[in-house]
C-alpha positions in Angstrom: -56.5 47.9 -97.9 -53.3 47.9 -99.7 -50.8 47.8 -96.8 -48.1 49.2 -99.2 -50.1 52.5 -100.5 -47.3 54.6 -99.0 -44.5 53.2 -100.3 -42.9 55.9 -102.4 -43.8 58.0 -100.1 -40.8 60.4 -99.0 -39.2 60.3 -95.5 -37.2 63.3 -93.7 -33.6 62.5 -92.2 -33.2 62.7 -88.9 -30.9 63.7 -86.4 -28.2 61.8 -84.3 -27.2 58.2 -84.8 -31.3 56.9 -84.4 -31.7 59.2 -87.4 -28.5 58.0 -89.3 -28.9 54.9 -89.6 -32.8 55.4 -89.9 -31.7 57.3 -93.5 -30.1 54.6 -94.5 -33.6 52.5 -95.7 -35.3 55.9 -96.5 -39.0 56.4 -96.6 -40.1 53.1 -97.7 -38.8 51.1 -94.9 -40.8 53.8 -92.5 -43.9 53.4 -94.6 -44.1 50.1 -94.2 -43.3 50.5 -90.5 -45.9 52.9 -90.1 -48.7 50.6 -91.4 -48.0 48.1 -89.1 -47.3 50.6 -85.9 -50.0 49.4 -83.7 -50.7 53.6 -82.7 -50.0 55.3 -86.1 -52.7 56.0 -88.8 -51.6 53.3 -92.2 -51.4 56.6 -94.3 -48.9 58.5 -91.5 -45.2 57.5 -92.6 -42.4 57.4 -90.0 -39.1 59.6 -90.3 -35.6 58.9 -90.3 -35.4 59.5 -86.6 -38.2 57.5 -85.4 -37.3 54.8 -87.4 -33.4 54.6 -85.9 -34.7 55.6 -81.9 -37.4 52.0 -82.1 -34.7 49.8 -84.3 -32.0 50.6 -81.9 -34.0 49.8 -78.7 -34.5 46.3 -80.6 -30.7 45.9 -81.1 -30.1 47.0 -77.3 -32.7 43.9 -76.3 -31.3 41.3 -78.5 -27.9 42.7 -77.2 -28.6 42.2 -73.5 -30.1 38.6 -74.1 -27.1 37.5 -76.0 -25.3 39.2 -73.0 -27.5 36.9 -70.6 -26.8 33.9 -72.4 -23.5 34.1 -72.8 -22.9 35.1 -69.5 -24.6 31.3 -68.7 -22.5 30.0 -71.0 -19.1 31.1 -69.6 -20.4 29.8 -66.0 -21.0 26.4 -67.7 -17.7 26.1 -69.1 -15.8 27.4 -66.0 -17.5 24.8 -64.1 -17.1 21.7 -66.3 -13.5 22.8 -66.4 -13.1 23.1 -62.5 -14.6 19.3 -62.7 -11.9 18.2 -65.7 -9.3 19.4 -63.7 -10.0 18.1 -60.4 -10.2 14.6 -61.8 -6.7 12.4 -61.4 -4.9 12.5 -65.0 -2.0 9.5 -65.7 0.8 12.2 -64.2 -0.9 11.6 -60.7 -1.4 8.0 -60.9 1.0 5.4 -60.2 2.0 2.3 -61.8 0.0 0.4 -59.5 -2.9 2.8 -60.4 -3.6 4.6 -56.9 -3.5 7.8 -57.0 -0.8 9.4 -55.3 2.5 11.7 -56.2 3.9 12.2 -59.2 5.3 9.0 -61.2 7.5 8.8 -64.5 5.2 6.4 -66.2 6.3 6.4 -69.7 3.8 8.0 -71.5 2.4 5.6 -74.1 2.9 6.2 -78.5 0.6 7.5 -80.4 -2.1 10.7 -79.8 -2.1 9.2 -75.6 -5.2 7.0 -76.1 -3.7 4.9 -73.1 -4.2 7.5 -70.4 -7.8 8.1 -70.9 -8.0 4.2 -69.8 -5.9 4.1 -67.3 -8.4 6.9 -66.0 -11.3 5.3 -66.2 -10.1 2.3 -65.0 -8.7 3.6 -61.9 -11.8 5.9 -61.6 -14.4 3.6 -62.0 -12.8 0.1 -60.6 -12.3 -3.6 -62.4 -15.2 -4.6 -65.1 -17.9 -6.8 -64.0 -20.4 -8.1 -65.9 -23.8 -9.4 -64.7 -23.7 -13.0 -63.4 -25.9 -15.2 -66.5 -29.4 -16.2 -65.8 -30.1 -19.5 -64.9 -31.2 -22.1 -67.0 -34.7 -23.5 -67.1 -35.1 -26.8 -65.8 -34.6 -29.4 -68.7 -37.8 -31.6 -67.1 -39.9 -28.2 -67.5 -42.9 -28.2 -69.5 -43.0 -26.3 -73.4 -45.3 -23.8 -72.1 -47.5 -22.0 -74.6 -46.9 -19.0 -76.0 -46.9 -16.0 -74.6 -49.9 -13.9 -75.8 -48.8 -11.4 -78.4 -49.3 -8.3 -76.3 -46.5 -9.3 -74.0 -44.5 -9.9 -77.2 -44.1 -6.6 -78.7 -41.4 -5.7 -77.2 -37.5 -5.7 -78.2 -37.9 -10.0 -77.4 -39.7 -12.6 -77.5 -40.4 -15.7 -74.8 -38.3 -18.5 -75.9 -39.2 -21.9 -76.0 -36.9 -23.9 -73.7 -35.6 -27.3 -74.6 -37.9 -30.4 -72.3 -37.5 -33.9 -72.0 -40.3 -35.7 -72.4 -41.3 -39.2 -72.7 -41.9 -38.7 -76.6 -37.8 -37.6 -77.1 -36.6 -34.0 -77.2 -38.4 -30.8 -77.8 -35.4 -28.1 -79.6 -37.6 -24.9 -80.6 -34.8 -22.4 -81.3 -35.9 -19.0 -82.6 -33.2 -16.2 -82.8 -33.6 -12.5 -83.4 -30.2 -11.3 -84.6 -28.4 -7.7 -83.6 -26.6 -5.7 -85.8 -23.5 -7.0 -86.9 -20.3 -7.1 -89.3 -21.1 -7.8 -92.6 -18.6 -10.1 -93.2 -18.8 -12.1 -90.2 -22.4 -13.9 -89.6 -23.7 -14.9 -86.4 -24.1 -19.1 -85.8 -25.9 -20.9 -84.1 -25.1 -24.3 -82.7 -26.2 -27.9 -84.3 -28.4 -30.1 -83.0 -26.2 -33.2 -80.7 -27.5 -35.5 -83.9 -25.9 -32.6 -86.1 -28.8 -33.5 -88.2 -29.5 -29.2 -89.4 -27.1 -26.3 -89.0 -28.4 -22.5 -90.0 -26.3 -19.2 -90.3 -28.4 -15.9 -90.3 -27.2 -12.5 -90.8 -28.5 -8.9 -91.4 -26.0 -7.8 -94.4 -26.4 -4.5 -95.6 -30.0 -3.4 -94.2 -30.2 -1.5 -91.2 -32.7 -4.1 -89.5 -32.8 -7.9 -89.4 -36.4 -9.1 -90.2 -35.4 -12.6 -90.7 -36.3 -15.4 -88.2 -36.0 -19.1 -88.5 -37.3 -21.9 -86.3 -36.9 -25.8 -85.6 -39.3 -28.0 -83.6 -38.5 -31.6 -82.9 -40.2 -33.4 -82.4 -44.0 -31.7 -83.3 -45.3 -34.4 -81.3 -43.9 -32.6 -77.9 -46.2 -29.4 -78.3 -49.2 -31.2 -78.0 -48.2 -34.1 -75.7 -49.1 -36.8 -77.8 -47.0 -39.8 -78.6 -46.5 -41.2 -82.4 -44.9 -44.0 -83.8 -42.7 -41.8 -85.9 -41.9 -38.7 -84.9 -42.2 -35.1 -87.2 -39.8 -32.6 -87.5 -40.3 -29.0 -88.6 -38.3 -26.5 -89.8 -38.8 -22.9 -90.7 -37.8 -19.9 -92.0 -39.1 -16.6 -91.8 -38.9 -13.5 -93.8 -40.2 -10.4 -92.9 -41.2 -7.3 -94.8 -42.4 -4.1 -93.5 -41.3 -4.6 -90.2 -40.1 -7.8 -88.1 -43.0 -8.3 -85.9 -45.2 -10.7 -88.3 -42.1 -12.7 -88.6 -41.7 -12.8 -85.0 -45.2 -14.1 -84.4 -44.8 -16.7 -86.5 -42.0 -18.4 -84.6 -44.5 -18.6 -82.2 -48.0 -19.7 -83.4 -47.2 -21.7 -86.6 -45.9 -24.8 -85.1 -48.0 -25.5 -82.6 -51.1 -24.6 -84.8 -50.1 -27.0 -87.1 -49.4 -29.5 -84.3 -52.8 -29.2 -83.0 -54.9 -29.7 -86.2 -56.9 -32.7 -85.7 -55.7 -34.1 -89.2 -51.9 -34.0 -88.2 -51.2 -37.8 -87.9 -53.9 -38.3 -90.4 -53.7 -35.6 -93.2 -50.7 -33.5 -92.5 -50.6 -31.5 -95.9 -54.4 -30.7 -94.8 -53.1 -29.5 -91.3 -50.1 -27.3 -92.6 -53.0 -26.1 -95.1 -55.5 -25.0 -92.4 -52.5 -24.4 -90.0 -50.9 -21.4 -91.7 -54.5 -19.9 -92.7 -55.0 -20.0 -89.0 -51.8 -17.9 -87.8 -52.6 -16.0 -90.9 -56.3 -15.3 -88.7 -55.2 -14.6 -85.9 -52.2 -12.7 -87.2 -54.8 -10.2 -89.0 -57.3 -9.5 -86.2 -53.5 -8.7 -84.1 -52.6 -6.4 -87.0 -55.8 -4.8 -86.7 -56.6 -3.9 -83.3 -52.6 -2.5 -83.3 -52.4 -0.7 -87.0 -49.9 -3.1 -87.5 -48.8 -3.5 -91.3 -46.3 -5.9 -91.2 -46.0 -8.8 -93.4 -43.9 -12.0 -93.6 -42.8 -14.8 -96.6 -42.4 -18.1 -95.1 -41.2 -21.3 -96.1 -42.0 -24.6 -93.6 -39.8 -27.9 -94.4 -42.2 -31.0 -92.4 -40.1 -34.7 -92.5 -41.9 -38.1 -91.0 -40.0 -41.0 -91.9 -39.1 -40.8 -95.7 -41.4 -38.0 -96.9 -41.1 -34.7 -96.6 -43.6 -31.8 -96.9 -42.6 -28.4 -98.2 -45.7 -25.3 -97.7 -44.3 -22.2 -99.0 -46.2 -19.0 -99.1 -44.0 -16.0 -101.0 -40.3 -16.0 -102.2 -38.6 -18.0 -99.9 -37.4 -21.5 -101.3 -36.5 -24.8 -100.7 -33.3 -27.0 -102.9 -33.2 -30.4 -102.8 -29.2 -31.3 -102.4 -28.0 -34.5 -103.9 -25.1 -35.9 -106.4 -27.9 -37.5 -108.7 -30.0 -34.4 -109.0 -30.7 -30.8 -108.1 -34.0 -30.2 -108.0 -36.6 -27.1 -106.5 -38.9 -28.2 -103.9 -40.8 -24.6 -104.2 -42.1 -22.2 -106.4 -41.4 -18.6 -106.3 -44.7 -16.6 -105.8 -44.1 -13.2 -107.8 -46.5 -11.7 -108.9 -45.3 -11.5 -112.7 -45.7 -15.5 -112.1 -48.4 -16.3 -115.0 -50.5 -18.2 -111.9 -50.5 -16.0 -109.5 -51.3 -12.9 -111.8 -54.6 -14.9 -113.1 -55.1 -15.1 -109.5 -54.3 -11.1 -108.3 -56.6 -9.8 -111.3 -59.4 -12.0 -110.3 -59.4 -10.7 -107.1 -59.7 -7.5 -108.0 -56.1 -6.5 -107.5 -53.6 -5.6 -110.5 -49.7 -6.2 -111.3 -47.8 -3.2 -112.0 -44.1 -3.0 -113.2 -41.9 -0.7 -111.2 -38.6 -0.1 -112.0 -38.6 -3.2 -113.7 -39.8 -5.6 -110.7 -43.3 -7.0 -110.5 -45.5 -5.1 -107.6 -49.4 -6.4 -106.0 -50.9 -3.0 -106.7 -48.2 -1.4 -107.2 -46.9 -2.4 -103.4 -45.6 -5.7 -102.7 -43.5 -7.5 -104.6 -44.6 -11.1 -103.2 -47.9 -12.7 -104.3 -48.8 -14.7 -101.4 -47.7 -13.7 -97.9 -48.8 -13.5 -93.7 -50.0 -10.1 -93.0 -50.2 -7.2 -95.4 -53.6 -5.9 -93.8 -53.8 -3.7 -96.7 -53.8 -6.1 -99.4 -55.5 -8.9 -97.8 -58.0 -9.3 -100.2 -55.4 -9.9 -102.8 -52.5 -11.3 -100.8 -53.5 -14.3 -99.0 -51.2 -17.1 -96.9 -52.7 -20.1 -98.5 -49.5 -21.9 -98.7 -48.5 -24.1 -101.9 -47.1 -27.8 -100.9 -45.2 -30.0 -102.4 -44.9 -33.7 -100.9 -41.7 -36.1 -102.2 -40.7 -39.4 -100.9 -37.0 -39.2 -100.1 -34.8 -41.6 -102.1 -31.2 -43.3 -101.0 -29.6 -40.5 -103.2 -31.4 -37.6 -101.5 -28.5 -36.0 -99.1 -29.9 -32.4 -98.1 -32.3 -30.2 -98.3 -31.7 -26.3 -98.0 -34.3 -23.5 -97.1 -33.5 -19.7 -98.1 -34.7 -16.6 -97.8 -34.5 -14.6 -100.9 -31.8 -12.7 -99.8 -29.8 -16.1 -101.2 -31.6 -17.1 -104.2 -31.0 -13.6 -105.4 -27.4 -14.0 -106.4 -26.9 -17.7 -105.8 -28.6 -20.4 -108.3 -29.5 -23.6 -106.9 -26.3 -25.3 -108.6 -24.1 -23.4 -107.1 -26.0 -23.7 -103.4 -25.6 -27.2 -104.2 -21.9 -28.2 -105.1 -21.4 -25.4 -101.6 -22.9 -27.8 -100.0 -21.7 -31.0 -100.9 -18.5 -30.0 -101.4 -18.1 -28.6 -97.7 -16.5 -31.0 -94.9 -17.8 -29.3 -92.0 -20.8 -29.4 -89.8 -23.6 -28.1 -91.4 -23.7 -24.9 -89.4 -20.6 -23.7 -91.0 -21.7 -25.2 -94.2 -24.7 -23.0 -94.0 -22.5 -19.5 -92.9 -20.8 -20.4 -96.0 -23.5 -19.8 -97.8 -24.9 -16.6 -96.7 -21.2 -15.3 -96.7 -21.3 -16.3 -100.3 -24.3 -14.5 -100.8 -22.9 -11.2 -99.2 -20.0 -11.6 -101.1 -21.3 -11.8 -104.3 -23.5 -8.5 -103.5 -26.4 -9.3 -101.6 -28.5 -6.7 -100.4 -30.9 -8.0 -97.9 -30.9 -10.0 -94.9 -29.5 -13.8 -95.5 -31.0 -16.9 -93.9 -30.3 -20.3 -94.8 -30.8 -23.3 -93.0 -29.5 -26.4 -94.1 -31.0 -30.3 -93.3 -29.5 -33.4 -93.5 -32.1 -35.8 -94.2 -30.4 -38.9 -95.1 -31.5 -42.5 -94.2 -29.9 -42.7 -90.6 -30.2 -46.1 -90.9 -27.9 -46.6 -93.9 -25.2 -44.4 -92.9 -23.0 -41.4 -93.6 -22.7 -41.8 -97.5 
């Protein structure tokens, strides 16, 4: 049935004000009316006055509930004024800050911003703050890490410096806050000063970035070794912060616990990050979990070092005889890693003029990535160099750096600096946020000259 047959249909006036403003919309607004009047016949049209009498008893019970509710809101108002007013304003407070009769307390400049403090202070006593939690005990075991489902949260366990018989176990994982931009957060050097890192959040609204030193390896394990291994880390994460997280505290101590570590230790940082990647995955899975993370892991025994880099993180060899990359960016517009995407099945597509797995990711390699994981694997590419007498640092980057700053120019920063290295390395991601970098900066910078020769 047409619901609107009747609507040229002609409508009466009717009498008083119901019917008066009833005429005002005429017949078609009572045809309509009519057709959906749950007692009228769809063909019988309403007139003027039995239009105005059922709109105006509408109006009267909007009228009455705006009455109600404003009513409520009056009674609000009068109370939260009665409080206001009762409270003790700067006039009734003394210079000693009791409250008491009248003072002349010079009234401070400005729009009065001092009174509302004076207020609180007076109202709700001297600030305290919460005494600080104790520290572990320095002979305490490196426990292992907590299971993931306890980590979820806002923090993660920390691994707590030990003394062992083997030397000194400093695991130091940090999960930055929001921050200024132009003011990065530091942490402290090592008492050997031997790395320094700065990391900051820049211009994102989330820090996904995490970085991580462990020395000596030898400690997580409880084994003893004629020359110790050092490891450092850093983390980037994409599409959330958790993968990156996780890896801070699995990656080490699977790597430390292949049975080809002392033996074969670019075969355990090979089967050690396609472990976490594992166990990562199955995580990911049971929790819908899509988060993903770039990594890049610096490992020095003795005089060699080993870099494993698995996405767009990278590593710079500092020194006055050479400048030289220690890793490879993994995009996927590399010529290696495309050959590699389309033979698993996946395919690189330009968008917006950057390089994107499937259209998605703009890394080749990476941990996590659930959704790509038949394309985007964590087999990490290493790169092993025997240091030389020359070699002076080494720094690791996420690519919130290597974005705007070449590795020249990371490279005079730092052997140009005089400071520790943790200020060297705050120079460097200020640099970066100066010169317009748009996503969270980590660098971490290593000294890895001969201790034996001297400061050169």
């Amino acid at each position: 049935m047409n619901r609107f047959h009747n609507f040229t249909n002609g409508g009466g006036g009717g009498s008083g004000a119901g019917g008066q403003f009833g005429d005002q919309y005429g017949a078609p607004r009572g045809s309509v009316m009519a057709a959906n009047g749950p007692n009228r016949e769809p063909s019988q049209p309403m007139n003027g006055a039995q239009i105005g009498s059922k709109t105006g008893r509408k109006f009267t019970k909007v009228s009455r509930w705006h009455a109600r509710n404003f009513a409520w809101v009056c009674k609000q108002v009068e109370i939260l004024r009665k409080a206001f007013s009762s409270r003790p304003n700067e006039n009734n407070i003394n210079q000693q800050g009791s409250v008491g009769a009248r003072k002349n307390v010079p009234r401070p400049h400005g729009h009065g911003g001092g009174s509302a403090l004076s207020v609180l202070k007076t109202t709700l006593g001297p600030a305290t703050s919460p005494s600080p939690p104790q520290n572990a005990s320095p002979t305490s075991r490196v426990a292992s890490p907590t299971p993931f489902g306890s980590a979820l949260g806002n923090t993660l366990p920390r691994i707590v410096p030990e003394n062992t018989g083997q030397g000194t176990v400093s695991a130091i994982t940090r999960t930055l806050r929001p921050m200024s931009l132009g003011h990065p957060r530091l942490e402290p050097d090592q008492p050997r000063k031997t790395w320094g890192a700065s990391s900051i959040q820049g211009r994102r609204p989330y820090q996904e970035d995490e970085y991580q030193v462990v020395t000596p390896m030898e400690a997580l394990t409880g084994t003893a070794a004629a020359e110790p291994t050092s490891f450092f880390a850093v983390f980037d994460g994409h599409a959330g912060g958790r993968c990156s997280k996780f890896l801070t505290n699995e990656l080490a101590r699977n790597i430390a616990e292949d049975p080809s570590f002392q033996s074969d230790l670019p075969a355990a940082l090979n089967r050690g990050f396609l472990k976490t990647n594992e166990v990562w995955m199955r995580i990911a899975d049971q929790r819908q979990m899509n988060d993903g993370s770039c990594c890049i892991v610096v490992v020095q025994r003795g005089r060699r070092i080993h870099v494993a880099n698995v996405g767009d993180s990278r590593a710079v060899l500092c020194s006055n005889a050479e400048v030289a990359s220690l890793s490879f960016d993994q995009k996927p517009n590399r010529p290696l890693e495309r050959r590699r995407i389309q033979a698993a099945g996946g395919r690189v597509v330009n968008c917006f003029g950057v390089s994107r797995v499937n259209g998605l990711l703009a890394v080749a390699r990476a941990f996590g990535d659930r959704a790509l994981r038949r394309i985007v694997r964590a087999d990490p590419e290493i790169i092993t160099r025997d240091l030389k007498d020359s070699d002076a640092y080494v720094v690791i980057a996420s690519d919130g750096l290597w974005d705007v700053i070449t590795n020249q120019e990371a490279s005079d920063c730092i052997l140009k600096s005089r400071s520790e290295l943790t200020t060297t390395a705050q120079t460097l991601t200020s640099l970066a946020l100066r010169k317009g970098s748009m996503d969270n900066t980590t660098a971490l910078v290593i000294d890895i000259r001969d201790p034996n020769r001297g400061a050169k």
